[in-house]
C-alpha positions in Angstrom: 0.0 0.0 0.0 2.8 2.4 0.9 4.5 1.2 -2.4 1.8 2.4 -4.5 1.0 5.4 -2.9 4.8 6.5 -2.2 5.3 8.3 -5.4 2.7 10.6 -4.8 3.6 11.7 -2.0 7.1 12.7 -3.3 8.5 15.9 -3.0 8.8 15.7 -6.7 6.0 15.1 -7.6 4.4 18.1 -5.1 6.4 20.7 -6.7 5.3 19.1 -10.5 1.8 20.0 -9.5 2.5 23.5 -7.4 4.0 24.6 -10.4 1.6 23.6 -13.0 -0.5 25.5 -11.2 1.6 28.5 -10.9 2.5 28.3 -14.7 -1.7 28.1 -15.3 -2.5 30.7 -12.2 -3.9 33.3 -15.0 -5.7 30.7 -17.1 -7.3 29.4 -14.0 -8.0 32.8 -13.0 -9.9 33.8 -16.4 -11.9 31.1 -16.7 -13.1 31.8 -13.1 -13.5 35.5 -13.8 -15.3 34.5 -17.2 -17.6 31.8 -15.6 -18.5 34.9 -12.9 -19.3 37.1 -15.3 -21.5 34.9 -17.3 -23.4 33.4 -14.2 -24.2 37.2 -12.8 -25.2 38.9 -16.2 -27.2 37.6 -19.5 -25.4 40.4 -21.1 -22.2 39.0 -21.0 -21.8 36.2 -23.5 -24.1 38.2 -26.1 -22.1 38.9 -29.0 -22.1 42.3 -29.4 -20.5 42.2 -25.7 -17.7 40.1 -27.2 -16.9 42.3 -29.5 -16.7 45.4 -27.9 -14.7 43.4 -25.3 -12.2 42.8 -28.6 -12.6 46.3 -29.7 -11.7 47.9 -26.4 -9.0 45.4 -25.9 -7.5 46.3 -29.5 -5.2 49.8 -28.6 -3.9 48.2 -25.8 -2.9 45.0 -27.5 -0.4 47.6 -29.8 1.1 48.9 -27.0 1.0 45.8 -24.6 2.9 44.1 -28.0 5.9 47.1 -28.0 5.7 47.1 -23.8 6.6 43.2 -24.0 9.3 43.5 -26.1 10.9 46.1 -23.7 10.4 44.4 -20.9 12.0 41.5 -22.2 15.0 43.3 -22.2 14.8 44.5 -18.5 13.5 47.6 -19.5 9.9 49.7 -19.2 8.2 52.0 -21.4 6.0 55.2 -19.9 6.1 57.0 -23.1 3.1 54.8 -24.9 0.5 56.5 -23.4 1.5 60.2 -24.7 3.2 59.1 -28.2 -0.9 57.6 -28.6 -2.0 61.5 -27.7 0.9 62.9 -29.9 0.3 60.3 -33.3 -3.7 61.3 -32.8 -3.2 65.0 -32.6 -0.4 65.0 -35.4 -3.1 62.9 -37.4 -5.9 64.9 -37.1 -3.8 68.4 -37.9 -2.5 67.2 -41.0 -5.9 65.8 -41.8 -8.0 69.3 -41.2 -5.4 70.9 -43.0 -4.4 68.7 -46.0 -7.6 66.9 -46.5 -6.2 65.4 -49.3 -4.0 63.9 -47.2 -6.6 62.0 -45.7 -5.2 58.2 -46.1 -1.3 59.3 -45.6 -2.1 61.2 -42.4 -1.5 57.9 -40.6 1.5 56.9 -41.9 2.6 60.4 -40.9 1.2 59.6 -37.1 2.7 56.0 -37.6 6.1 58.2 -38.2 6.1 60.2 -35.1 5.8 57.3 -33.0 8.4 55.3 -34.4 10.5 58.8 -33.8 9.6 59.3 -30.3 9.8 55.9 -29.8 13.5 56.0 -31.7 15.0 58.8 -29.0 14.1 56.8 -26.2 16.0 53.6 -27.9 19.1 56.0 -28.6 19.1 57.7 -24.7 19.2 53.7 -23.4 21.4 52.0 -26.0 23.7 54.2 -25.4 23.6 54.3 -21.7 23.0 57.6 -20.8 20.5 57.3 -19.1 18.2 53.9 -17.2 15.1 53.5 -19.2 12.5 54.7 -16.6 14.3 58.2 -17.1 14.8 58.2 -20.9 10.8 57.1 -21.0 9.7 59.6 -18.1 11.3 62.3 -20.2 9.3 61.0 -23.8 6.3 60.9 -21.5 6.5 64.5 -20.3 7.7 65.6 -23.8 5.1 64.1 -26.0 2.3 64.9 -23.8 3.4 68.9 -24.0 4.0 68.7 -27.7 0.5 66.9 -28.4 -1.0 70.4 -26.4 1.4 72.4 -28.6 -0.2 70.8 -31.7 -3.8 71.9 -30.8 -2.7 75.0 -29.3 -4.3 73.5 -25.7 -7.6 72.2 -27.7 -8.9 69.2 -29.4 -9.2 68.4 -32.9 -12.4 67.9 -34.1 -14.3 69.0 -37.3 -12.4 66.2 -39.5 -14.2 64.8 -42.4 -16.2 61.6 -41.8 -13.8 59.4 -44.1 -11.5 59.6 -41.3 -13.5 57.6 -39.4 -13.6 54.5 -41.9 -9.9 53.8 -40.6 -11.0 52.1 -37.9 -14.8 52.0 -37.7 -15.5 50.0 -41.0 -15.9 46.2 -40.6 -14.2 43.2 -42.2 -15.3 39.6 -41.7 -17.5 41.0 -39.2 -14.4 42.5 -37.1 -13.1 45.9 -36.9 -9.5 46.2 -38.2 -7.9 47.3 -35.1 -9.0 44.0 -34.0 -7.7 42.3 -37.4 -4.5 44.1 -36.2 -4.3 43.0 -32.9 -5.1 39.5 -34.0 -2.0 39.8 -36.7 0.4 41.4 -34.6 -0.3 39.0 -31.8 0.5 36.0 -34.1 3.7 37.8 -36.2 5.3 38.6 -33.0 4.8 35.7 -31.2 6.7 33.7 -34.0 9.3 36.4 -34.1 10.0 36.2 -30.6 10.0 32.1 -31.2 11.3 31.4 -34.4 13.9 34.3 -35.5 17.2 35.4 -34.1 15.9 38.7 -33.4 13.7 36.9 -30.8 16.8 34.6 -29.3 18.6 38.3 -28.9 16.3 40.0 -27.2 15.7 37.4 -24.7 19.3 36.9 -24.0 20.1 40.7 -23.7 17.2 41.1 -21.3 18.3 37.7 -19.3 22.0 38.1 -18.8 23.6 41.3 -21.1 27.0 40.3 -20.1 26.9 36.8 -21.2 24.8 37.6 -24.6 28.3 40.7 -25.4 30.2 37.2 -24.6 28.2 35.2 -26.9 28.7 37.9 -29.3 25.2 39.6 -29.4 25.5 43.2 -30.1 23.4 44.8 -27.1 23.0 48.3 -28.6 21.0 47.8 -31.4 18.3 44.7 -30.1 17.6 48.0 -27.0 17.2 50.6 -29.6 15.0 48.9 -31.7 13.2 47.5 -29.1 11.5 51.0 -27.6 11.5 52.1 -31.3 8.9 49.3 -32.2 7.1 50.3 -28.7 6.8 53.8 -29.9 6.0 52.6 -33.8 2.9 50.6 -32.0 2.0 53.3 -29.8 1.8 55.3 -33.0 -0.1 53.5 -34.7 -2.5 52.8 -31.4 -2.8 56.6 -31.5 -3.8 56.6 -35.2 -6.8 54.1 -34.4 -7.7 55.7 -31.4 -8.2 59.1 -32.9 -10.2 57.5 -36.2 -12.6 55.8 -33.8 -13.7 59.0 -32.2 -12.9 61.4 -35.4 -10.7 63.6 -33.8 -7.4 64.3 -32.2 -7.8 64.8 -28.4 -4.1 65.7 -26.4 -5.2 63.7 -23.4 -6.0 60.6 -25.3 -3.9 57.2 -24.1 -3.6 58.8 -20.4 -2.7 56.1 -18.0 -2.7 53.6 -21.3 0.8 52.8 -20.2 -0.1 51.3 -17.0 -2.8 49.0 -18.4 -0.1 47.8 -20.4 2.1 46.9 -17.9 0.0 45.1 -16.3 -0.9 43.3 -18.8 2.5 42.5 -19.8 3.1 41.3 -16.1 0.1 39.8 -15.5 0.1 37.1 -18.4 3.7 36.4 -16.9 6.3 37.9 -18.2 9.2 39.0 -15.7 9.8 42.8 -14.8 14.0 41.8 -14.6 13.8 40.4 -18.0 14.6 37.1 -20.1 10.8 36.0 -19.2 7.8 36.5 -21.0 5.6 35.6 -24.2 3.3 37.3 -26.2 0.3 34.7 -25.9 0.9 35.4 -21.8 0.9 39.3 -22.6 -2.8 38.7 -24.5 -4.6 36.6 -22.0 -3.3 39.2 -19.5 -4.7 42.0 -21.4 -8.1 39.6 -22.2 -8.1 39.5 -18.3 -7.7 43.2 -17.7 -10.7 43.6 -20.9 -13.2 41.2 -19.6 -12.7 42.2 -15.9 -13.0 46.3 -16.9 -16.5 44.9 -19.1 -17.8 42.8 -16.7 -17.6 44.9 -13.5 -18.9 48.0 -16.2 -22.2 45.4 -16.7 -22.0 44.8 -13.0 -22.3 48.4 -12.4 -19.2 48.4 -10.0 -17.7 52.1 -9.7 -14.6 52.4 -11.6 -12.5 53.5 -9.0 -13.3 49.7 -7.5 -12.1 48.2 -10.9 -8.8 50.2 -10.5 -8.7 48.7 -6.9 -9.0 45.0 -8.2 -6.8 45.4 -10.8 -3.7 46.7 -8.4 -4.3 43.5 -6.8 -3.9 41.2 -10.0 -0.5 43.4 -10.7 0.5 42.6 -6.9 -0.5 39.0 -7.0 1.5 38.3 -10.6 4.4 39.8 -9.4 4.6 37.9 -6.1 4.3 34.8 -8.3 7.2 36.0 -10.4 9.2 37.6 -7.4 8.5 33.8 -5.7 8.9 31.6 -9.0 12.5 33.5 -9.5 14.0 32.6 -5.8 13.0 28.9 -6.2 15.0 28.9 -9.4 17.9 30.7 -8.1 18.2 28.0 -5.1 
């Protein structure tokens, strides 16, 4: 009898199953928060609720994308949420002003995120500064410039084409969804499948040992918050076609969902640790809570409250997961 049940009672096999269920804590977690949902309001698994869950989800999935790879690398990013504000306002001057520029406007908002996004990857490549201050200047830049732009106003008054951008459908989804849903995939097999991936996990894991290996550090930071800022851009573009019209505040606080989302679906704020796939089901989390709690009627402030807790909880699991490793 002992025989039998002795292998069960190993220590081995204990930590197999304590850590299955750390590695599945978020998956766990939103199939309990979707079961909730569903089991308190009809609403919920209608499927115009689905889709605005997608829709709403979409902006942050461009940033939460560029946040990921920058984390990887032991880095941060704070400059997302004003690069969106900056692209938007950039977009809809150009627009008002050049309305036949209507379908290059974007690429020009596109532009000055990658640009913003591209000083913040010089200033930390270059190690002059840590990337919490490089970023923290971007922020504080880019949210003054999108104010300059509008001369302290919004935007608004742009021609109604501008609002096909993102408010058209295709296949019954809205193409900042189709682009979530494609950058989700193509950067998940980048990070997996290309050398570009490999590099930016081994700067972010051990720097010293990928200059030993021969990885060239400089470039795999720069273009990291250059992508960030390129999405961000992008994000901004969307953002502002959705509502038809450039607003300087929009994307404020948009960098601290992100994060969270980012360390949420597990990735790890020293770097080395993380995955795309984990960086969506933590921003699905982060959707579905904010939509269900919004059909629940619970005050927002609450929603902020629940969500610090998920932030605190993953990072315990990744400040614990990391000392059992190092042991």
């Amino acid at each position: 009898m002992n025989a039998v049940n002795a292998p069960f009672d190993t220590p081995t096999t204990a930590t197999r199953v304590r850590d299955f269920v750390i590695r599945r804590a978020m998956v766990l977690m939103m199939l309990i928060v979707i079961a909730a949902f569903a089991f308190a309001n009809d609403n919920f698994f209608t499927t115009g609720n689905l889709q605005a869950v997608l829709i709403a989800a979409a902006p942050f999935a461009l940033i939460a994308i560029g946040q990921t790879l920058v984390i990887l690398t032991g880095g941060i990013d704070l400059s997302v949420g004003s690069i969106i504000a900056l692209s938007s306002m950039v977009t809809a001057f150009v627009v008002k002003g050049n309305p036949e520029l209507l379908w290059l406007a974007p690429l020009i908002g596109i532009v000055v995120g990658l640009v913003a996004g591209s000083i913040s990857g010089l200033l930390v490549a270059r190690d002059l500064v840590p990337p919490f201050i490089a970023t923290l200047a971007i922020m504080t830049a880019a949210s003054g410039m999108a104010y300059v732009v509008g001369n302290g106003s919004p935007i608004s008054g742009l021609p109604a084409e501008y609002g096909l951008i993102a408010n058209f459908t295709v296949l019954g989804l809205r193409p900042p969804v189709w682009l979530m849903i494609i950058g989700l995939v193509a950067f998940s097999i980048v990070m997996a499948r290309t050398t570009f991936g490999l590099r930016v996990y081994a700067v972010g894991g051990n720097p010293q040992a990928s200059r030993i290996a021969g990885v060239r550090n400089a470039p795999i930071l720069y273009s990291v918050y250059a992508l960030s800022g390129m999405l961000a851009g992008l994000s901004g573009v969307l953002l502002s076609s959705r509502v038809v019209s450039g607003l300087p505040n929009l994307g404020q606080g948009y960098e601290l969902d992100a994060i969270a989302a980012v360390v949420i679906g597990g990735a790890s704020l020293f770097g080395g640790r993380g995955t795309m796939w984990g960086t969506a089901l933590g921003l699905l989390l982060i959707q579905t809570l904010n939509n269900g709690l919004d059909l629940l009627g619970v005050p927002a402030y609450w929603q902020s409250v629940i969500k610090g807790a998920l932030i605190v909880f993953a990072v315990s699991l990744d400040v614990w997961a990391s000392r059992r490793t190092s042991r």
